[in-house]
C-alpha positions as CSV (number, residue, x, y, z in Angstrom):
1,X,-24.9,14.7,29.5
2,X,-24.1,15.5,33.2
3,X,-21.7,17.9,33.2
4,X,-20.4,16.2,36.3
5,X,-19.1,13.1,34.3
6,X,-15.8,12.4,33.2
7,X,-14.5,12.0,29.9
8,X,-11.2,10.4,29.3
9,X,-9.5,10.9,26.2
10,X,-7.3,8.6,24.2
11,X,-4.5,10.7,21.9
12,X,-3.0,14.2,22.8
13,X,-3.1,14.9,18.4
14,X,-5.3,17.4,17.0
15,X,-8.6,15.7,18.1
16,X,-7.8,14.6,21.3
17,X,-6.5,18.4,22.1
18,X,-9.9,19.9,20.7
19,X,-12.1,17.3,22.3
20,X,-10.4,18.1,26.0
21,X,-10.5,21.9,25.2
22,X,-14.4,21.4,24.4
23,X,-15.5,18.9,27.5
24,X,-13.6,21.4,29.7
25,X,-15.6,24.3,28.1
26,X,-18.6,22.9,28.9
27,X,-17.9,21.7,32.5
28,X,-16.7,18.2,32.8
29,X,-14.0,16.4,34.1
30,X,-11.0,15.9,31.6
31,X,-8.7,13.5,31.7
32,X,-6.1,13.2,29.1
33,X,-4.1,10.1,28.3
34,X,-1.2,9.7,25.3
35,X,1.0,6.1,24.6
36,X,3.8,8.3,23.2
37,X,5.1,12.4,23.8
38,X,2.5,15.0,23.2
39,X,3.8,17.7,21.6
40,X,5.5,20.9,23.3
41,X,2.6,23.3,22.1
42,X,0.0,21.3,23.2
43,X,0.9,19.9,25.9
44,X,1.0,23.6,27.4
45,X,-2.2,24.5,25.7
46,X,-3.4,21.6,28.3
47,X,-1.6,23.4,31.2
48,X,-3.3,26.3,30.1
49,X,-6.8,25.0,30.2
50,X,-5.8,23.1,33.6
51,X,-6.4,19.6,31.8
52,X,-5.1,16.8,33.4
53,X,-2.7,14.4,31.1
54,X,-0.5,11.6,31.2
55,X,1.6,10.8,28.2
56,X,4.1,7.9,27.1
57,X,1.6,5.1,28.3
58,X,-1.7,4.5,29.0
59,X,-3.1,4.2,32.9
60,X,-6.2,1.9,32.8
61,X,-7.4,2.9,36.4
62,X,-7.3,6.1,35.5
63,X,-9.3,6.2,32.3
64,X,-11.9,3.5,33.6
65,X,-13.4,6.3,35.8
66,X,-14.6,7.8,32.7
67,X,-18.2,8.0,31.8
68,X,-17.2,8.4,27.9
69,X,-14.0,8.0,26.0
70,X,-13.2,10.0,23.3
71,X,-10.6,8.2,20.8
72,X,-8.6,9.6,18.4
73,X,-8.9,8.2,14.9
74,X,-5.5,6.9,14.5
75,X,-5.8,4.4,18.0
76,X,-7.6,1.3,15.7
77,X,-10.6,-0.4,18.1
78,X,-8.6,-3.4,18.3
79,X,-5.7,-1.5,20.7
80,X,-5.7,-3.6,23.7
81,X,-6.3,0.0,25.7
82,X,-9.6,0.1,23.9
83,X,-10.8,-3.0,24.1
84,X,-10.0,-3.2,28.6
85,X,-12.1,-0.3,28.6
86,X,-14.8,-1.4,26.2
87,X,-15.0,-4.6,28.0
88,X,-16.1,-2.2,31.2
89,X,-19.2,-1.1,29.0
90,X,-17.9,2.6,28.8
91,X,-19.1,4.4,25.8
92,X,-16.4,4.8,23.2
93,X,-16.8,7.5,20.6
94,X,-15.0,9.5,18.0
95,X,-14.2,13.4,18.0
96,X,-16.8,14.6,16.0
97,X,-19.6,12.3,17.4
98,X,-18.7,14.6,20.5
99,X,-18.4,17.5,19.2
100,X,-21.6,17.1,17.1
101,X,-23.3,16.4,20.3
102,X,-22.2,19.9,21.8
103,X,-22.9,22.5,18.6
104,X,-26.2,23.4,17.1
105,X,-24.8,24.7,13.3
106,X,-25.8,23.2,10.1
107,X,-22.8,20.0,8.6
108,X,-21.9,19.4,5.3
109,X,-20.0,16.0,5.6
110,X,-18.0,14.6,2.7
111,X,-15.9,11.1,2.8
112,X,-14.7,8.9,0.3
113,X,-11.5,6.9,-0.6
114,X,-10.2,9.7,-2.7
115,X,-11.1,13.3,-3.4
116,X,-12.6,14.4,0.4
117,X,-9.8,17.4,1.2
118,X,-10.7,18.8,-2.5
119,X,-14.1,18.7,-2.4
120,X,-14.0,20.0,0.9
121,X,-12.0,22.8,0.2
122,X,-14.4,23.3,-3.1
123,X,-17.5,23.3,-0.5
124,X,-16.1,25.3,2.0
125,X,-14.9,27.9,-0.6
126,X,-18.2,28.6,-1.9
127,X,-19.7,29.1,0.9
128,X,-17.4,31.4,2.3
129,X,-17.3,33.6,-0.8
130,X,-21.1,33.4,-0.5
131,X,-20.9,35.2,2.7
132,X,-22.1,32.2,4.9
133,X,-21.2,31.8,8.4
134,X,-18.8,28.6,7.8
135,X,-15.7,27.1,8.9
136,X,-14.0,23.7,7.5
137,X,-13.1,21.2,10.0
138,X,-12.0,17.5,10.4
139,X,-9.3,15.6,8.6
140,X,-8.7,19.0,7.0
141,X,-6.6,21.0,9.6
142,X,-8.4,22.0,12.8
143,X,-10.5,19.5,14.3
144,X,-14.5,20.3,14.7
145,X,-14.1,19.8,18.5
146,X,-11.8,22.5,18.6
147,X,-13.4,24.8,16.5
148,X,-16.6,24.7,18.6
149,X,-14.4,25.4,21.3
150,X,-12.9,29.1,19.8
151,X,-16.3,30.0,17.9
152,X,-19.1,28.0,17.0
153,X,-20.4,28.4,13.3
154,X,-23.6,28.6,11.5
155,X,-22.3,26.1,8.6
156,X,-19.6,23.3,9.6
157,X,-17.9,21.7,6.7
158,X,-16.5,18.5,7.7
159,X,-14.1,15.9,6.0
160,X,-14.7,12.9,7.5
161,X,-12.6,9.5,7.5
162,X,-13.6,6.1,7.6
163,X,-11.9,5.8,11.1
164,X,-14.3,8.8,12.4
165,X,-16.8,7.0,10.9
166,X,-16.3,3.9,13.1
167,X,-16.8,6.1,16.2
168,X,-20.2,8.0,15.8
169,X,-23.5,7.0,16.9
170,X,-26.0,10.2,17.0
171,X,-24.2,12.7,14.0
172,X,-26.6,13.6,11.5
173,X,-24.8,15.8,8.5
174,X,-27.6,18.0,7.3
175,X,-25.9,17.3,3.9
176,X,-23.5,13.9,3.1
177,X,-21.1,13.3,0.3
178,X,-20.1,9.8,-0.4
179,X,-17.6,10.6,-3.3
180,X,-16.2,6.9,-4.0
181,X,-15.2,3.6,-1.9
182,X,-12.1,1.6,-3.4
183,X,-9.8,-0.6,-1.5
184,X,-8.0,1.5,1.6
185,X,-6.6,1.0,5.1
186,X,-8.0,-2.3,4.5
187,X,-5.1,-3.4,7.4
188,X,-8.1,-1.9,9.9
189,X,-10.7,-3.9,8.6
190,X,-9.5,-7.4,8.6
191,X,-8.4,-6.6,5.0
192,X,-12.5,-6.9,3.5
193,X,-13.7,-3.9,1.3
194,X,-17.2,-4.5,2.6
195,X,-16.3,-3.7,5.9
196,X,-14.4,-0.8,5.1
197,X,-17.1,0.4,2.9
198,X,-19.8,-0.5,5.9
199,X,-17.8,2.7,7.9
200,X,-18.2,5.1,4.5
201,X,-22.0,4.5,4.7
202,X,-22.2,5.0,8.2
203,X,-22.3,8.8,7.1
204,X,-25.9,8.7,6.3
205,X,-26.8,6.4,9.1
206,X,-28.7,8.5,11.0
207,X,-30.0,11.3,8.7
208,X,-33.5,11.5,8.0
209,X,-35.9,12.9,5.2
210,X,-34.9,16.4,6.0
211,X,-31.4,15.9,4.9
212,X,-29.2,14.6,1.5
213,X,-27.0,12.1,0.6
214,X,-25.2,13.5,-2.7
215,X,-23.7,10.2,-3.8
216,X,-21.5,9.1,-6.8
217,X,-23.5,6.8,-9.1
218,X,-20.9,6.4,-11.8
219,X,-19.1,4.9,-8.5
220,X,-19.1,0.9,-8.5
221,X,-18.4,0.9,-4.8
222,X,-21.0,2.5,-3.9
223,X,-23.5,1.3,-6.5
224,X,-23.1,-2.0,-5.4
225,X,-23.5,-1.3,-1.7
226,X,-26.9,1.4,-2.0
227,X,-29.1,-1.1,-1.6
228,X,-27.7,-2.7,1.3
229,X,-28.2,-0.2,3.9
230,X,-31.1,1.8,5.1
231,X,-30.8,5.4,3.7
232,X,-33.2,7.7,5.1
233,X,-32.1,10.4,3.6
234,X,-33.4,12.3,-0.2
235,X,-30.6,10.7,-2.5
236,X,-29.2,13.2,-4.9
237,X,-27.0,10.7,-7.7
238,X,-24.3,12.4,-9.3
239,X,-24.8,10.7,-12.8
240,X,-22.9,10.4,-16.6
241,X,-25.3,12.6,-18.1
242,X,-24.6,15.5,-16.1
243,X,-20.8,15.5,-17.7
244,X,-21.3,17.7,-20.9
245,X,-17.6,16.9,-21.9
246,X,-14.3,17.4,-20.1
247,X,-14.5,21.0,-19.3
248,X,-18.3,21.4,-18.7
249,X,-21.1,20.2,-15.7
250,X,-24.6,20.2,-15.5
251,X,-25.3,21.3,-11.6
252,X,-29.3,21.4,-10.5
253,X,-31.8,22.6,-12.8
254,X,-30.2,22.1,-15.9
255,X,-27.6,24.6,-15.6
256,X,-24.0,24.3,-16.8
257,X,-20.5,25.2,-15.3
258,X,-17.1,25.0,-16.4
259,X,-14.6,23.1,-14.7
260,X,-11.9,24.8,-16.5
261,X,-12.9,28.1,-13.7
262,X,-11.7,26.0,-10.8
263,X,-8.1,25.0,-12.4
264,X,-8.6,21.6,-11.7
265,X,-7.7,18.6,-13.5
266,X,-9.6,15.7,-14.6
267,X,-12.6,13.9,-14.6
268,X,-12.5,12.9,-11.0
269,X,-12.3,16.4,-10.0
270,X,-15.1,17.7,-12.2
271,X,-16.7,14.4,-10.1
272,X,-15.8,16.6,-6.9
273,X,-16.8,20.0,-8.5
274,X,-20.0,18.7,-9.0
275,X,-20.7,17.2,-5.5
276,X,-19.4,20.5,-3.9
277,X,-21.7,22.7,-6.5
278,X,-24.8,20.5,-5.5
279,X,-23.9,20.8,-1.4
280,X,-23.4,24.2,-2.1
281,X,-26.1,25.2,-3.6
282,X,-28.6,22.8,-1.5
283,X,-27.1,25.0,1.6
284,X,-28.3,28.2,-0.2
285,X,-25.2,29.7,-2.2
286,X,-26.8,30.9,-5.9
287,X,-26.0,29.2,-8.8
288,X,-24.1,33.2,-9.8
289,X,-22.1,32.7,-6.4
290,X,-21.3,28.7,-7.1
291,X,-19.9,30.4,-10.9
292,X,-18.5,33.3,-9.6
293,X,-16.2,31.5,-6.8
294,X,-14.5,28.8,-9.2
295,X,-12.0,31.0,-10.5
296,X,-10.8,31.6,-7.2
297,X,-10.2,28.7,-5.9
298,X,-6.9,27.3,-5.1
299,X,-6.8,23.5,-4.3
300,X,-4.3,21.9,-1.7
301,X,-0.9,21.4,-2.7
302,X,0.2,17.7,-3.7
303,X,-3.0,16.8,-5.3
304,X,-2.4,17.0,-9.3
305,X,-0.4,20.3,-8.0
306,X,1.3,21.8,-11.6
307,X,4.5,23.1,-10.6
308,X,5.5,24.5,-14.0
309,X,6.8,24.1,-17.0
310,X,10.1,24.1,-18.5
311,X,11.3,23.4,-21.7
312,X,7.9,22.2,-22.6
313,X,8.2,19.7,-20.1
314,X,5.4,20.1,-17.6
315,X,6.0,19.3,-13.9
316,X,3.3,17.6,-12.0
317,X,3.1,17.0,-7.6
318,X,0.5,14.4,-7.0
319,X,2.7,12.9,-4.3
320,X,-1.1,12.6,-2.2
321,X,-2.0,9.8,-4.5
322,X,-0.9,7.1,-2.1
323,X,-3.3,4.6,-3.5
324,X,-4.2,3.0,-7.0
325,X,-7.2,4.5,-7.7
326,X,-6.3,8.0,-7.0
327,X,-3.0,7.6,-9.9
328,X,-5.7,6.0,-11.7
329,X,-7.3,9.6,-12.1
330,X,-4.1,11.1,-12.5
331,X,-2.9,9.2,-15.6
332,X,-6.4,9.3,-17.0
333,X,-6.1,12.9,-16.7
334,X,-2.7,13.1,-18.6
335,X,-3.2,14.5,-22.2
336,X,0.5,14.2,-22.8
337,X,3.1,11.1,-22.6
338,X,3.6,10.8,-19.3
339,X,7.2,10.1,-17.4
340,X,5.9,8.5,-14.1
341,X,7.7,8.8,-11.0
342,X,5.9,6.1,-8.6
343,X,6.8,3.8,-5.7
344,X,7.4,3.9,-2.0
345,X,5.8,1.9,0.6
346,X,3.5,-0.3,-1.1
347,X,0.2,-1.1,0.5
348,X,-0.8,-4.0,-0.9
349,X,-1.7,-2.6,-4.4
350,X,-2.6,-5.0,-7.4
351,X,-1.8,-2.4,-10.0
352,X,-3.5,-4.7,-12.4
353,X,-6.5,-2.2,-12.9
354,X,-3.3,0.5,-14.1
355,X,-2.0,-1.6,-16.6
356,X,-4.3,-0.2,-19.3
357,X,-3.1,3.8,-18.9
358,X,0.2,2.6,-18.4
359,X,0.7,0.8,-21.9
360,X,-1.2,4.2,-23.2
361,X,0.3,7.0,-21.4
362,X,3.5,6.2,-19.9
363,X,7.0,6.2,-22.0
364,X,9.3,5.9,-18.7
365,X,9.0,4.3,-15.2
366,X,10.8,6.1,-12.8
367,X,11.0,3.7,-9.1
368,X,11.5,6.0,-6.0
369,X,11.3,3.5,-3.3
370,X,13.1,1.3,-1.2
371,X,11.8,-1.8,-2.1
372,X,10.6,-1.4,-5.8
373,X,10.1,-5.2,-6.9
374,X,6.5,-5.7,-7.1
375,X,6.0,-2.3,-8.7
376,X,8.9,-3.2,-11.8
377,X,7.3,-6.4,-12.3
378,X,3.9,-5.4,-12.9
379,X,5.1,-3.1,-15.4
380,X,7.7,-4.4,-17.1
381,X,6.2,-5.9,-19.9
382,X,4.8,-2.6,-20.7
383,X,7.3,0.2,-20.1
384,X,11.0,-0.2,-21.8
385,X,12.7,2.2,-19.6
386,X,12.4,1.4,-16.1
387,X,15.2,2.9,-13.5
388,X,14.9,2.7,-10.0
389,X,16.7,5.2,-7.2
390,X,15.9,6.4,-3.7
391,X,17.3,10.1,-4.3
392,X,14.5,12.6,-5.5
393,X,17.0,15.0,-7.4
394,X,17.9,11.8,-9.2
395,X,14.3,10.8,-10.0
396,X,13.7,14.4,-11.2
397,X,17.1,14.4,-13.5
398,X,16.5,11.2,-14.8
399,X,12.8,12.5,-15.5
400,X,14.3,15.7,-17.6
401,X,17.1,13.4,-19.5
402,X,14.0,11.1,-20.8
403,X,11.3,13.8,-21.6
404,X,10.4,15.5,-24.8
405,X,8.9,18.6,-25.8
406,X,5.4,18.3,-25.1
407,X,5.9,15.8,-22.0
408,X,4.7,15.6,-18.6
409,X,6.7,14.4,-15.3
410,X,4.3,13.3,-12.9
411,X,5.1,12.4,-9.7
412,X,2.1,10.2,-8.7
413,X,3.1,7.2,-6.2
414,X,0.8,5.1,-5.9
415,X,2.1,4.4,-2.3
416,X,3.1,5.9,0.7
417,X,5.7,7.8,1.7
418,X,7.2,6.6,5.1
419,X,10.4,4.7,3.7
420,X,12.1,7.4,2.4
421,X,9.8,10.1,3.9
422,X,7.8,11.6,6.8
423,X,4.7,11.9,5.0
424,X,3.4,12.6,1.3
425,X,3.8,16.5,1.9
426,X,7.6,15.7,2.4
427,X,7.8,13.9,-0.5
428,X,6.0,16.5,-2.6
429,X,8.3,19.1,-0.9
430,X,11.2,17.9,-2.0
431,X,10.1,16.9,-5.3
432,X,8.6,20.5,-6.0
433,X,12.4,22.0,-4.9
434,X,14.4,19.4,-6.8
435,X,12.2,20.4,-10.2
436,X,13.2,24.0,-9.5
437,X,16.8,23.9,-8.5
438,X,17.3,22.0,-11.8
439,X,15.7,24.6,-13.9
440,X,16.7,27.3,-12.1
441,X,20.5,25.3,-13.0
442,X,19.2,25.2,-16.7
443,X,18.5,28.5,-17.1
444,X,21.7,29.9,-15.6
């Protein structure tokens, strides 16, 4: 690139903020453009960095000087911004395709409907306690633009969306992990799985034979689909036999480590422990680091979080499982009747493929929503004691009232959270507090 040209950037959100930081690093012309307010800290980390913005709308005359766009993930290709300046043959492309194009570390990529933050947080761990040069990027927290920007990195590990995807053209991961593809933000692909599963494979697209796709065999959307694409790179299956049983793996070379270490639970997440032990130990951590780091490792909160337990009664936040297959894990992980708090904004779930672990597992239904029709009806034929309520503390005393000794309350949606909430982390939030201000109550 010229560093004469000018890139225009769509979104003043994480991304958008580390791409501009970046492109003025390295000498180009920035200019910065936002359809709504960008927010107070980063609009004067733009002042500081003499970037020129524009926020609450979009100026086409002023982005259509650009030689490149740079779009945040959440602006969809079909936003009619997007498509005037496509239609001018500029170049449109994704945060990390640019930042990619402007670092010379080594990338672990990992994306998949469910399980990327935890297996990234499982990669990036290891490494770190390994001693490797590393920092972990993306959908994550800080964006990899911006973390080139403060201090480049020997080892990026990146979590990587299907909507990042969609906007690369040159990155090349060293190392990929394609975890699992099941029906999600089909609303951006004209509601078709194989289109949305065309911008998962797009991770390997343009690796070659010196790098590794570390794929999920066991995973019927991807199985499906392997033969489909061209895959350049060595394919590393994570297969059935490498499960010893529900607290053991077998990682490369036949040896063995316990799942149990990592305080993780289920078999999905010994799925991710053994994706992240493989990239791990293909980027040069020893198997004694890999083993050594597990017991150490503290996942994100809202993802099968354990809050405690009272009475007996365990307390479980997986208020991140906005999507069927993700509660799927969570109930097949339950060892213990299960009260389910579920519901919310339902994205077009046929909860058909639940019904199964339901009629096992579950002894209450427990609707937190605004709208819970579609989710009582599928289960009502199944579960006796179904209440419905859009107050958290009266989810959570409801929950207590119905459990037993040796239960477990799990808050696992299966939707999202934007009726009653800003986002999952709310939810979880005040589901965590309302399950300790009524046994802090009990106990008084």
């Amino acid at each position: 690139m010229n560093a004469k040209m000018m890139i225009g950037i769509l979104g003043g959100g994480e991304s958008g903020i580390g791409a501009a930081l970046l492109a003025k690093q390295k000498g180009y012309q920035v200019f910065l453009s936002d359809s709504g307010e960008i927010a107070g800290e980063r609009k004067e980390k733009l002042k500081q960095y003499q970037v020129l913005f524009e926020e609450r709308g979009h100026t086409f005359e002023k982005l259509n000087n650009a030689d490149l766009i740079i779009k945040s993930p959440g602006i969809p290709d079909s936003a009619p911004i997007v498509r005037q300046l496509v239609s001018e043959n500029i170049e449109v492309v994704s945060e990390i395709e640019f930042a990619f194009r402007h670092q010379e570390g080594k990338i672990v990529a990992i994306t998949g409907s469910n399980g990327k933050t935890t297996t990234t947080h499982l990669v990036f761990h290891m490494m770190r306690y390994a001693g490797l040069d590393v920092a972990e990027v993306g959908n994550v927290g800080k964006s990899f633009a911006r973390q080139v920007f403060e201090k480049p990195c020997d080892w990026y590990v990146i979590e990587v969306s299907s909507f990042q995807l969609d906007g690369i053209r040159t990155f090349q991961p060293d190392i990929a992990i394609l975890l699992n593809i099941t029906p999600d933000h089909l609303n951006r692909y004209n509601g078709e799985i194989d289109e949305y599963a065309a911008s998962k494979f797009r991770i390997c697209m343009n690796q070659d034979q010196r790098n590794q796709l570390i794929y999920s065999a066991m995973d019927e959307g991807i199985s499906s689909r392997l033969n489909k694409y061209q895959i350049d790179a060595q394919l590393i299956p994570i297969e059935f036999q490498q499960f010893i049983d529900h607290q053991k793996v077998e990682l490369l070379e036949g040896k063995t480590l316990s799942i149990d270490d990592a305080h993780l639970i289920g078999r999905h997440n010994q799925v991710n422990l053994l994706a992240s032990a493989t990239a791990a130990a293909l980027a040069g951590v020893s198997f004694e680091k890999i083993e050594e780091s597990l017991p150490t490792f503290q996942n994100e909160a809202h993802r099968l979080e354990v809050i405690g337990e009272w009475d007996e009664v365990q307390y479980i936040n997986d208020s991140k499982a906005t999507n069927i297959d993700a509660v799927f894990y969570a109930l097949e992980a339950m060892k213990k009747p299960v009260i389910w708090i579920a519901g919310g904004e339902d994205k077009g779930n046929d909860y058909q493929i639940l019904q199964k672990l339901v009629r096992e597992k579950v002894k209450a239904l427990i609707c937190l929503g605004m709208d819970n029709r579609k989710i009582k009806e599928a289960f009502s034929t199944m579960v006796l004691d179904i209440k419905e309520t859009t107050q958290v503390h009266e989810a959570v005393q409801w929950a207590a009232s119905i459990a037993q000794k040796g239960d477990v309350v799990l808050l696992s949606p299966a939707c999202a959270s934007f009726d009653l909430f800003k986002h999952y982390r709310h939810r979880g939030d005040v589901f965590k507090e309302a399950v300790i201000k009524l046994n802090e109550r009990s106990i008084e």
